[in-house]
MARLUM-306583 format. One record per residue: chain; x, z, y of N, C-alpha, C, O, CB in turn. Coordinates in nm, 4 decimals, padded with zeros to 6 digits, always signed. Atoms other than C-alpha are relative to their C-alpha. Glycine has a CB too. Layout:
{chaine=A	nX=X	nZ=Z	nY=Y	caX=X	caZ=Z	caY=Y	cX=X	cZ=Z	cY=Y	oX=X	oZ=Z	oY=Y	cbX=X	cbZ=Z	cbY=Y}
...
end
This chain:
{chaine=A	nX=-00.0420	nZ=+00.0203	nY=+00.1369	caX=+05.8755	caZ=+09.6512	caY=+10.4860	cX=+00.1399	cZ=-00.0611	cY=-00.0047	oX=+00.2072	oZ=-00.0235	oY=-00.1007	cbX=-00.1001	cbZ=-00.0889	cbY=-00.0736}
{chaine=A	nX=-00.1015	nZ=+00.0928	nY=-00.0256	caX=+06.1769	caZ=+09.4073	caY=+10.5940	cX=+00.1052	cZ=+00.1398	cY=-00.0158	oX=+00.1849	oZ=+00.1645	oY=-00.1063	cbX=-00.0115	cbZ=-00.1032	cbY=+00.1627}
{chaine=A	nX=-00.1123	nZ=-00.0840	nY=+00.0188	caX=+06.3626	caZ=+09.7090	caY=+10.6804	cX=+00.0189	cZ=+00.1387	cY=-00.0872	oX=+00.1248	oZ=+00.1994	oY=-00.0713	cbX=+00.0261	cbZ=+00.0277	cbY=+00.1181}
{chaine=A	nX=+00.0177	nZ=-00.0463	nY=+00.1142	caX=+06.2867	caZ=+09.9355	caY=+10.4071	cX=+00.1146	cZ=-00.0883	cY=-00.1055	oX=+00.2270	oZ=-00.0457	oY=-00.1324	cbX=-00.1594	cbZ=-00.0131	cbY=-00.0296}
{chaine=A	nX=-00.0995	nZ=+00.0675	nY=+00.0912	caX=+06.4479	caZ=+09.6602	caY=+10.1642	cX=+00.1099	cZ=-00.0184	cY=+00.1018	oX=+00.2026	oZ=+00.0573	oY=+00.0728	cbX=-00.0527	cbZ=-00.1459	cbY=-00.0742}
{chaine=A	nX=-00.1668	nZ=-00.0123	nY=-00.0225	caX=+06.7471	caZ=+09.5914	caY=+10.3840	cX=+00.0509	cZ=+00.1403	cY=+00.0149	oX=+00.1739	oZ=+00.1406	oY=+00.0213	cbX=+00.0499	cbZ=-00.0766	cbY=+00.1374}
{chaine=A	nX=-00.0520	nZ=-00.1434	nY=+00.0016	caX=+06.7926	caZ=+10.0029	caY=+10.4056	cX=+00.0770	cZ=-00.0512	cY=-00.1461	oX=+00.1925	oZ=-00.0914	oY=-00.1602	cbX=-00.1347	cbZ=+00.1527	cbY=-00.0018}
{chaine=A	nX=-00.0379	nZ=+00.0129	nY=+00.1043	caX=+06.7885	caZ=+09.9573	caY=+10.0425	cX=+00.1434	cZ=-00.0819	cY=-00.0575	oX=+00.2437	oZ=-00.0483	oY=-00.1204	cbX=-00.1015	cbZ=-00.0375	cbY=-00.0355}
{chaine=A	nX=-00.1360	nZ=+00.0852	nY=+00.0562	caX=+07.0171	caZ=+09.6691	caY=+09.9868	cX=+00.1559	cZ=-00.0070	cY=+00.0968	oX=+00.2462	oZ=-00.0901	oY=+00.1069	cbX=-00.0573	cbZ=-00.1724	cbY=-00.0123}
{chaine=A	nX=-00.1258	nZ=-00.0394	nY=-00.0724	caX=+07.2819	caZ=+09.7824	caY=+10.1922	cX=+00.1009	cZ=+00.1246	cY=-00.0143	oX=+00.2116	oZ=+00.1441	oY=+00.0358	cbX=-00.0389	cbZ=+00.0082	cbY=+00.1170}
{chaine=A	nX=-00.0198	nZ=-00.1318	nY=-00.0351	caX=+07.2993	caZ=+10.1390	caY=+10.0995	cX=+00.0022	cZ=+00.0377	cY=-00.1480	oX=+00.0279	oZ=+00.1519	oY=-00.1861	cbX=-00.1114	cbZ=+00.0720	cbY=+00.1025}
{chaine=A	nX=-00.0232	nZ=-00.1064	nY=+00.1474	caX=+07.2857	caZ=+10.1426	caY=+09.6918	cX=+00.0596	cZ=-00.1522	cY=-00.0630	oX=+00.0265	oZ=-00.2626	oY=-00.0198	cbX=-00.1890	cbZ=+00.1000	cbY=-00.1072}
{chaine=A	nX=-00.0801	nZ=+00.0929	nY=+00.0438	caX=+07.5199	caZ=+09.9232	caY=+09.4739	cX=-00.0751	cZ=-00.1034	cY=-00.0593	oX=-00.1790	oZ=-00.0724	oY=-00.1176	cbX=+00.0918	cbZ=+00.0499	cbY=-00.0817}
{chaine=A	nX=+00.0729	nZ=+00.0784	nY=+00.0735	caX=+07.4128	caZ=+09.6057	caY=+09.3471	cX=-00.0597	cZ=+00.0190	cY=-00.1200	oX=-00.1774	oZ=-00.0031	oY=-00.1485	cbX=+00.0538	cbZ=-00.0803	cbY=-00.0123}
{chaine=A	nX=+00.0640	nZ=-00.0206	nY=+00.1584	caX=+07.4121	caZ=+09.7050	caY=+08.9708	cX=-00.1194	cZ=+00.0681	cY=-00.0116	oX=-00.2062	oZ=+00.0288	oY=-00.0895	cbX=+00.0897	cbZ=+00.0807	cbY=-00.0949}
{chaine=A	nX=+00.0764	nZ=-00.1161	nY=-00.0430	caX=+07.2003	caZ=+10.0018	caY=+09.0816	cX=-00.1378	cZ=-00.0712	cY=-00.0184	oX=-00.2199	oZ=-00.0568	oY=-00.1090	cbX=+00.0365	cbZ=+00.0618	cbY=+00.1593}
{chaine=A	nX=+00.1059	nZ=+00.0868	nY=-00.0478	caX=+06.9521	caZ=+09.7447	caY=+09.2459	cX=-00.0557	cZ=-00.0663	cY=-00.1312	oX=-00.1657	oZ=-00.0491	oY=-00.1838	cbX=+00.0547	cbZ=-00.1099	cbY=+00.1108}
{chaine=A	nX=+00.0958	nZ=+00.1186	nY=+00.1004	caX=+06.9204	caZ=+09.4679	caY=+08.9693	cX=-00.0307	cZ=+00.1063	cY=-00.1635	oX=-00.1045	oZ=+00.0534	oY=-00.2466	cbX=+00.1373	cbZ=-00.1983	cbY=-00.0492}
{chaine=A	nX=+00.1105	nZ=-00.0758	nY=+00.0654	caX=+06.8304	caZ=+09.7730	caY=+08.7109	cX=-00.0962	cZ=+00.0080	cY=+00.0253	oX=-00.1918	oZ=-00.0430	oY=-00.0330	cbX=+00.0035	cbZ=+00.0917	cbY=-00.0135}
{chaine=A	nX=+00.1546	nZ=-00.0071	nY=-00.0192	caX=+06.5788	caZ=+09.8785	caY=+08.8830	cX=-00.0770	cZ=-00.0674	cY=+00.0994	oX=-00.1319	oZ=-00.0106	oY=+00.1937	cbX=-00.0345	cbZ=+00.1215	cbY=+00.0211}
{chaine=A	nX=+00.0959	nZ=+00.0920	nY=-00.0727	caX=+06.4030	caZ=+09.5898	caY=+09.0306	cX=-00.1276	cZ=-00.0326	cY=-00.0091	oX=-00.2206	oZ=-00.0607	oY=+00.0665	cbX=+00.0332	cbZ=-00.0939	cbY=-00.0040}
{chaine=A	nX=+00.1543	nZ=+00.0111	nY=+00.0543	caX=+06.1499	caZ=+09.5620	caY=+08.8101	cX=-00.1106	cZ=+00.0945	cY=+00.0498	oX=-00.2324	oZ=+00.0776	oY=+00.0559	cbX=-00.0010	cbZ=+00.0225	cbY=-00.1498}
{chaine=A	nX=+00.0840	nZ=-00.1227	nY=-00.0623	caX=+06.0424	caZ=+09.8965	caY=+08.9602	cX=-00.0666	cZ=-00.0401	cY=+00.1277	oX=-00.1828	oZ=-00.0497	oY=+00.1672	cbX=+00.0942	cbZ=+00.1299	cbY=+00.0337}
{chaine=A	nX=+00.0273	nZ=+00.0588	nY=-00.1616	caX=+06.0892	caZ=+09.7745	caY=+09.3070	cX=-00.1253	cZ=-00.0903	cY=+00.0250	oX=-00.2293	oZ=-00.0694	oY=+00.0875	cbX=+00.1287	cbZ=-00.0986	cbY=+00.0496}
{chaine=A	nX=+00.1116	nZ=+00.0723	nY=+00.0260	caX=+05.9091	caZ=+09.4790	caY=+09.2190	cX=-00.1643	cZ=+00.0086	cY=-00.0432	oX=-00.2583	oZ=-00.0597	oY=-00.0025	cbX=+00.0449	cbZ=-00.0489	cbY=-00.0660}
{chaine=A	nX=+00.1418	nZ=-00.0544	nY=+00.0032	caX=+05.6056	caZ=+09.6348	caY=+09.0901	cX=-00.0946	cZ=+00.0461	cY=+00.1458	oX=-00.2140	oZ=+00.0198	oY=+00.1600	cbX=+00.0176	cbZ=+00.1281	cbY=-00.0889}
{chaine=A	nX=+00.0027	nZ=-00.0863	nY=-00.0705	caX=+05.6153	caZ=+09.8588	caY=+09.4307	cX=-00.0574	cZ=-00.0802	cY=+00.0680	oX=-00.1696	oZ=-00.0521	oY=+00.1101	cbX=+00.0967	cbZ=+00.0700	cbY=+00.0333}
{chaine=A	nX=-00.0221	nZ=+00.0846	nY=-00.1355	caX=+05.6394	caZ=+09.5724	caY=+09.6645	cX=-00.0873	cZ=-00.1192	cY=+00.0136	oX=-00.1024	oZ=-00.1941	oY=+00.1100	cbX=+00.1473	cbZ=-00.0543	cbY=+00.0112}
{chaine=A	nX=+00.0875	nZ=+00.1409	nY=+00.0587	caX=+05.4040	caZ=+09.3112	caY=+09.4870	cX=-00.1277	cZ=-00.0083	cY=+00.0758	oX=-00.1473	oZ=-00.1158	oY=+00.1325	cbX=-00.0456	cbZ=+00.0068	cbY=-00.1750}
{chaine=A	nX=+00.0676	nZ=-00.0282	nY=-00.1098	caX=+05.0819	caZ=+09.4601	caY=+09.6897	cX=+00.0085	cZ=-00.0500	cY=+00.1288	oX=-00.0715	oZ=-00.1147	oY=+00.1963	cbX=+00.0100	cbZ=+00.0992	cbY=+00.0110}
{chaine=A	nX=+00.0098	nZ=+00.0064	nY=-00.1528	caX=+05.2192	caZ=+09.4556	caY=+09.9987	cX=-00.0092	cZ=-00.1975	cY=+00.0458	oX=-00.0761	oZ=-00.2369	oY=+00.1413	cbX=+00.1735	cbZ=+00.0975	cbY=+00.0730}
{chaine=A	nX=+00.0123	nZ=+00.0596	nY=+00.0214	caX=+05.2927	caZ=+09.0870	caY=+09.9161	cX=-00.1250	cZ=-00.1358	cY=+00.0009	oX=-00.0866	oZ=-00.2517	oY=+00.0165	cbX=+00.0434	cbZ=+00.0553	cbY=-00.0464}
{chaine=A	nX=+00.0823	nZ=+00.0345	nY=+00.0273	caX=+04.9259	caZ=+08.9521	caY=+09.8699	cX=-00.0535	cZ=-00.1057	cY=+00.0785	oX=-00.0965	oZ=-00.0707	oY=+00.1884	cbX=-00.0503	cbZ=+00.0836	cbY=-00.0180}
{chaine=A	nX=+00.0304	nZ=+00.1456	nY=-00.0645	caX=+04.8337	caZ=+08.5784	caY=+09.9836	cX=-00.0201	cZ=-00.1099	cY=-00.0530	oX=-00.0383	oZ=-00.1254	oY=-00.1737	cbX=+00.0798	cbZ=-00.0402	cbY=+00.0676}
{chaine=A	nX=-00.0620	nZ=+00.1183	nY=+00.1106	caX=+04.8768	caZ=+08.2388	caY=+09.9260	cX=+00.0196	cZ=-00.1337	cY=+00.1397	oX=-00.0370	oZ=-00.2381	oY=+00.1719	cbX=-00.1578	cbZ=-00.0581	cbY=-00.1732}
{chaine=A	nX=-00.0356	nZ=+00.1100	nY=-00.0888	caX=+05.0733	caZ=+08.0986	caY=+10.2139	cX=+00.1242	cZ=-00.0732	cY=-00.0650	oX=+00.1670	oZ=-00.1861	oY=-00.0409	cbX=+00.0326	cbZ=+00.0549	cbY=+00.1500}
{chaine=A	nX=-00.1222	nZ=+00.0754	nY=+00.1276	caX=+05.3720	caZ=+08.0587	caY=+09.9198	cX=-00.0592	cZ=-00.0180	cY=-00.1117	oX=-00.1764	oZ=+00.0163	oY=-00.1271	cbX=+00.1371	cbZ=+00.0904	cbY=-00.0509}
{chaine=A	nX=+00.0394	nZ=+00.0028	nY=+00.1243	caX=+05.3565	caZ=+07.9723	caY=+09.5732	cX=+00.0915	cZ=-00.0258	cY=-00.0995	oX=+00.1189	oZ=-00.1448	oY=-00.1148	cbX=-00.0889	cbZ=-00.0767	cbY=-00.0093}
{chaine=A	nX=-00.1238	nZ=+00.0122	nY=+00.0719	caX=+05.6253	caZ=+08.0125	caY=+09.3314	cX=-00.0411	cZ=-00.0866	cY=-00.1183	oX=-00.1477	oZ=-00.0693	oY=-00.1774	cbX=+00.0646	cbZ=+00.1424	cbY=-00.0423}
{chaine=A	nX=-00.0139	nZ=+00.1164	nY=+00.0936	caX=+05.6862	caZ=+07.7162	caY=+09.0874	cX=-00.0099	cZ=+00.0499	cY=-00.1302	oX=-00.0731	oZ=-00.0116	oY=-00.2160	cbX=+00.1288	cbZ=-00.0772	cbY=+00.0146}
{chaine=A	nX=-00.0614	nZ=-00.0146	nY=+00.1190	caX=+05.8128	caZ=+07.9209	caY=+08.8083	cX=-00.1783	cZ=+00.0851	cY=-00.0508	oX=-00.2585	oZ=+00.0499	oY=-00.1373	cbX=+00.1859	cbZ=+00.1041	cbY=+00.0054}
{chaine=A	nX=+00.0891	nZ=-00.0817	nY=+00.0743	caX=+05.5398	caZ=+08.2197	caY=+08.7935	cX=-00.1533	cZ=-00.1128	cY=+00.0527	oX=-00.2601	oZ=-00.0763	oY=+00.0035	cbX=+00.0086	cbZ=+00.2012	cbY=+00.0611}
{chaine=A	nX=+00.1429	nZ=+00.0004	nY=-00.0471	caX=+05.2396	caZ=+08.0098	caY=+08.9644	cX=-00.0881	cZ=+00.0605	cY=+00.0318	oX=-00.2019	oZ=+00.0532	oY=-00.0146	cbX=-00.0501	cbZ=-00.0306	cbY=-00.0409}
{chaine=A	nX=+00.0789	nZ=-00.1348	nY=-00.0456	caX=+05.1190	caZ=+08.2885	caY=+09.1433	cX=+00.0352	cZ=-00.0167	cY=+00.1896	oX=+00.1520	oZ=-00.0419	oY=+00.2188	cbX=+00.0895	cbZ=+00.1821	cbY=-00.0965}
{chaine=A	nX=+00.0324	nZ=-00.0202	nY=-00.1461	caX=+05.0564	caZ=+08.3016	caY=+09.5529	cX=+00.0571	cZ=+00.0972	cY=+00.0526	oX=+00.0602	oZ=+00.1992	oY=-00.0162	cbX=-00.1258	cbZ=+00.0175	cbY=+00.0296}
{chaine=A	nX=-00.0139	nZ=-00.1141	nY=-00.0728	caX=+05.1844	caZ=+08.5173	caY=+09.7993	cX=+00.0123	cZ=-00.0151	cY=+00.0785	oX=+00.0330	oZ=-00.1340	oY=+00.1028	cbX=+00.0598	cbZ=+00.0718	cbY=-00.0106}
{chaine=A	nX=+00.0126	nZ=+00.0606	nY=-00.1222	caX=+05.1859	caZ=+08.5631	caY=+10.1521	cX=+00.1649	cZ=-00.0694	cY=+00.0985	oX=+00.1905	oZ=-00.1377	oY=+00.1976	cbX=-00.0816	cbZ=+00.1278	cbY=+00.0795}
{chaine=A	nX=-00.1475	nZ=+00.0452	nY=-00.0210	caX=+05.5789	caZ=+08.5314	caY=+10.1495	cX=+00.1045	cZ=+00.0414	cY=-00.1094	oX=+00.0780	oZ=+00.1261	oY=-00.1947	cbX=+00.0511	cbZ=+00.0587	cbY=+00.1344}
{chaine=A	nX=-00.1067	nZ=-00.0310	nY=+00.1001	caX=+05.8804	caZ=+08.5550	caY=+09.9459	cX=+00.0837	cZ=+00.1391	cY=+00.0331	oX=+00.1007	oZ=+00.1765	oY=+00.1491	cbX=+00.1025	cbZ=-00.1270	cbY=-00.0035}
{chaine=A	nX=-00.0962	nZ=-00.1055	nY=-00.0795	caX=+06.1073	caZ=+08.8669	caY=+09.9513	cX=+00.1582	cZ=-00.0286	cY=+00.0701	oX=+00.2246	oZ=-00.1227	oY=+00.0265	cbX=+00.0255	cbZ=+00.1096	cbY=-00.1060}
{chaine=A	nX=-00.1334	nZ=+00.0115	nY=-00.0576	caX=+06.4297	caZ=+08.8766	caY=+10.1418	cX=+00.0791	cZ=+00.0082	cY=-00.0867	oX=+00.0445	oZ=+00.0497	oY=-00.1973	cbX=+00.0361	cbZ=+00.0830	cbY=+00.0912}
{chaine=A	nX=-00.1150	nZ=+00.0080	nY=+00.1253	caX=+06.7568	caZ=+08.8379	caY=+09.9574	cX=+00.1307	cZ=-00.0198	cY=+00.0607	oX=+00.1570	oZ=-00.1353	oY=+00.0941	cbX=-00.0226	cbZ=-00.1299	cbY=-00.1114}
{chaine=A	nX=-00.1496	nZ=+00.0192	nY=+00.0020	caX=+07.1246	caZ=+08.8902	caY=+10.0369	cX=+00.0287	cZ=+00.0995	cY=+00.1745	oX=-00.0487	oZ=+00.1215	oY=+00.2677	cbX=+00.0511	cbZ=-00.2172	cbY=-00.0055}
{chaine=A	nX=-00.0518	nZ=-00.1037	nY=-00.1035	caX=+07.3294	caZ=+09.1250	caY=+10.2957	cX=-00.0711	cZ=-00.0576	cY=+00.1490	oX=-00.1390	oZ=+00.0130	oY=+00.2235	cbX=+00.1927	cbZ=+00.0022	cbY=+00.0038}
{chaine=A	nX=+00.1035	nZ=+00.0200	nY=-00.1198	caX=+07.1909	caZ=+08.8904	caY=+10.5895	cX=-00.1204	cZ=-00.0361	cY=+00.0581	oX=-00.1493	oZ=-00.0932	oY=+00.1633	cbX=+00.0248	cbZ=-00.0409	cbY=+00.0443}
{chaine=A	nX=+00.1404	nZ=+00.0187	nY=+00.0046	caX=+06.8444	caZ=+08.8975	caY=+10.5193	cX=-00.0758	cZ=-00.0943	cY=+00.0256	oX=-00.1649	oZ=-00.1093	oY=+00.1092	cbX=-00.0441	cbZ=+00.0634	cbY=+00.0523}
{chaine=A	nX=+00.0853	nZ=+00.1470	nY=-00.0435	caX=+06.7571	caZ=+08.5453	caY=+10.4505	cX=-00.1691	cZ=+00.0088	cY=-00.0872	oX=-00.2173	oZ=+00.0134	oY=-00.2003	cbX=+00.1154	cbZ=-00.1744	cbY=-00.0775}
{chaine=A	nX=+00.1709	nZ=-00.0213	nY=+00.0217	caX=+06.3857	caZ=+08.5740	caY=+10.4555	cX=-00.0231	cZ=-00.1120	cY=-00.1177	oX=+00.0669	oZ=-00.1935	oY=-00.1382	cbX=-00.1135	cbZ=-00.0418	cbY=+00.1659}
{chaine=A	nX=+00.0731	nZ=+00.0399	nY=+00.0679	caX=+06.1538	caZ=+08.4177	caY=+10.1828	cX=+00.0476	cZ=-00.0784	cY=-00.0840	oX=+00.0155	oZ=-00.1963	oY=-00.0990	cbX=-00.0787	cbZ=-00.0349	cbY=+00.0514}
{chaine=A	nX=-00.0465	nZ=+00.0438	nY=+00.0901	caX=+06.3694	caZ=+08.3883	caY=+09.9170	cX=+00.0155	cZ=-00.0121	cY=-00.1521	oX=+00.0577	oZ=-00.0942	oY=-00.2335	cbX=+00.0504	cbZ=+00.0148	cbY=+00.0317}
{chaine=A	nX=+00.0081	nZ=-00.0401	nY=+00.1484	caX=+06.3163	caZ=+08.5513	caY=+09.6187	cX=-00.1770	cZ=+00.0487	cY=-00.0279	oX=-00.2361	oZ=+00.1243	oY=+00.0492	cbX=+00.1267	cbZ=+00.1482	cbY=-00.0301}
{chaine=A	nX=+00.1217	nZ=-00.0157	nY=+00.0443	caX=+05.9663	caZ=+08.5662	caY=+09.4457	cX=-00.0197	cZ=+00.1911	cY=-00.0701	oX=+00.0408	oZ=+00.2473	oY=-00.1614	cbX=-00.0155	cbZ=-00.1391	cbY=-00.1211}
{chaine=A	nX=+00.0705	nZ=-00.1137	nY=+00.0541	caX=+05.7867	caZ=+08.9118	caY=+09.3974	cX=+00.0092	cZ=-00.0350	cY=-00.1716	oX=+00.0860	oZ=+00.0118	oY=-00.2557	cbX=-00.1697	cbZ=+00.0100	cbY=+00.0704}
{chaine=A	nX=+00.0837	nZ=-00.0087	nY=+00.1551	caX=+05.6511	caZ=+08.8296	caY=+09.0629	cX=+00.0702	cZ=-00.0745	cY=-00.1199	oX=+00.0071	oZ=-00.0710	oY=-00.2256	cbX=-00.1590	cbZ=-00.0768	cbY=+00.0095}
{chaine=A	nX=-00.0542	nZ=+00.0559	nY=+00.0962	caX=+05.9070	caZ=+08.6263	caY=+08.8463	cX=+00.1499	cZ=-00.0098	cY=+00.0387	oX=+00.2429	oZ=-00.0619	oY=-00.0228	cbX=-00.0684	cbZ=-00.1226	cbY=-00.0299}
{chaine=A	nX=-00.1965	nZ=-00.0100	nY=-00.0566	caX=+06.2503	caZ=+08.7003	caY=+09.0778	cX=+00.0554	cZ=-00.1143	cY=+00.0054	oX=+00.1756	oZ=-00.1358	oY=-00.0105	cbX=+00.1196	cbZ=+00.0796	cbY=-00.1049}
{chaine=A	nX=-00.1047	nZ=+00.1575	nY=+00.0248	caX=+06.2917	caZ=+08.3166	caY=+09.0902	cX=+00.0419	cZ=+00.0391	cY=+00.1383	oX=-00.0058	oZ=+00.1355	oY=+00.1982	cbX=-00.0844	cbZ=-00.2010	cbY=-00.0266}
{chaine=A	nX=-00.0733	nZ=+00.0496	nY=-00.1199	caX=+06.5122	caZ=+08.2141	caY=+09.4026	cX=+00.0297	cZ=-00.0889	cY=+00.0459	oX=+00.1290	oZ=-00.1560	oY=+00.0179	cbX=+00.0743	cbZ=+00.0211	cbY=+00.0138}
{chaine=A	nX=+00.0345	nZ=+00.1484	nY=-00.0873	caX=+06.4079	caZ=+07.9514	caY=+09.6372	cX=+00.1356	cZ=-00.0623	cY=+00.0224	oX=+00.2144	oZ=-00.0046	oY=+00.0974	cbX=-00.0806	cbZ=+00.0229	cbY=+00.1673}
{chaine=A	nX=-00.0749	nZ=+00.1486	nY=-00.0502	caX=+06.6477	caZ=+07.6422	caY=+09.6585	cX=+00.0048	cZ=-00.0362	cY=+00.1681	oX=-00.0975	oZ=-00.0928	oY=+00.2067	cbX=-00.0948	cbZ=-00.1368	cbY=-00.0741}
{chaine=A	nX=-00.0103	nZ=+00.0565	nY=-00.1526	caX=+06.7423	caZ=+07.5683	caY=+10.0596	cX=+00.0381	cZ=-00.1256	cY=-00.0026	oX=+00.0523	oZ=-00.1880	oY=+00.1025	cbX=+00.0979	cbZ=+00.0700	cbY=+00.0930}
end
């Protein structure tokens, strides 16, 4: 799945991307399914966050409400 989304985010323009995320997001929410995270904003579980940015800093952005974890 990791490299699926970095294909993606490397290979179609940002604007492109944050249109259709919501799509993505629907797609990707499944594969998702846990509760070793737990996002603050939506209060919802998952087994990790999605990746986010050209050098694929892992477990950053939430499936289900697109927040973006604080380091």
């Amino acid at each position: 799945m990791n490299r699926l989304i970095k294909f993606f985010v490397r290979r179609i323009p940002r604007p492109v991307l944050i249109r259709f995320s919501f799509i993505f997001a629907a797609l990707a929410r499944p594969f998702y399914f846990g509760s070793k995270v737990e996002c603050p904003i939506c209060q919802k579980h998952f087994s990790a966050f999605l990746p986010y940015g050209n050098q694929g800093c892992f477990n950053r952005l939430c499936p289900g409400s697109k927040y973006m974890t604080k380091i």
